[in-house]
N, C-alpha and C positions, 0 to 999 in steps of 0.2 A: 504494500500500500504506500503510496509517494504521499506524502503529509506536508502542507503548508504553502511554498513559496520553489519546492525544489522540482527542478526539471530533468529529464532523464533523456539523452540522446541517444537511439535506439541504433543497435549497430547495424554495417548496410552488408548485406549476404553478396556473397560472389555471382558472376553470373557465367559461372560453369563448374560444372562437377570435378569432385578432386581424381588427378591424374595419374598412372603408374608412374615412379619417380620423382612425383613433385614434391618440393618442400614445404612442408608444415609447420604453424607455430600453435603451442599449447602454451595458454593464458600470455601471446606474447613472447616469451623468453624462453621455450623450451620446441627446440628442434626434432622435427621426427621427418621420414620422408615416407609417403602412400607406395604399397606396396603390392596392393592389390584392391578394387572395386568392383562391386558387384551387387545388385540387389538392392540399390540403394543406399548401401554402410561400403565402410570402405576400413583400410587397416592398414595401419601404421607404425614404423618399425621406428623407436627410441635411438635418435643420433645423442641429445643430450639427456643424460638417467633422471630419470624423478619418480616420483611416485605419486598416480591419480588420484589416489585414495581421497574423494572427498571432491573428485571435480566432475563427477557425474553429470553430463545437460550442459557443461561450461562450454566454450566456444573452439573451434577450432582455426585457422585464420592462416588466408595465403598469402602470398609475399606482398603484395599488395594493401593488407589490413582487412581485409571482407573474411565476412565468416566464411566457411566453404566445408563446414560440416560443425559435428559436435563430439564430446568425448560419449564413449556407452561402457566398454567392457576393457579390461584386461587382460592378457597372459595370469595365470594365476603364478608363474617363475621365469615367465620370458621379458622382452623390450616391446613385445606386441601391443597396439591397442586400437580396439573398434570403434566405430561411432557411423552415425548415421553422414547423410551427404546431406549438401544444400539442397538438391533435387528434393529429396524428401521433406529436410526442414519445410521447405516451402510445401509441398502439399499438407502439410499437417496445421498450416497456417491459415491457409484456405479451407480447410475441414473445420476450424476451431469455430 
């Protein structure tokens, strides 16, 4: 809920699906590059380590700054990690 005087700029989606090879940023500072797409979700192999735990729905963003998917699943002991595409984001936006 946005309370009082504050405004919230909502971020702008990519407009095209993430790519085999291309690079990715998680929350910004954290490097992965797309390693495969399919189905809508797409998956991401950890160039810089981190740990998701906790960024479930956060954004995912191409070199450009647009979102271009979101974070979903993890390797339970791999660098792997799932997430949906903008293609999807976007129909789910339209469905809402």
């Amino acid at each position: 809920m946005i309370q009082g005087n504050s405004e919230v700029t909502p971020l702008e989606l990519a407009d095209h699906e993430p790519r085999v090879n291309e690079w990715v940023w998680v929350r910004g500072k954290y490097r992965a590059k797309v390693v495969r797409v399919k189905y809508g979700t797409f998956i991401m192999q950890q160039h810089d380590r981190f740990e998701p735990m906790g960024m479930s729905g956060g954004p995912i963003f191409d070199a450009s700054g647009k979102v271009i998917g979101n974070i979903g699943t993890k390797e339970p002991d791999g660098d792997l990690i799932g997430g949906a595409t903008v293609g999807t984001i976007r129909k789910l936006i339209a469905n809402y």
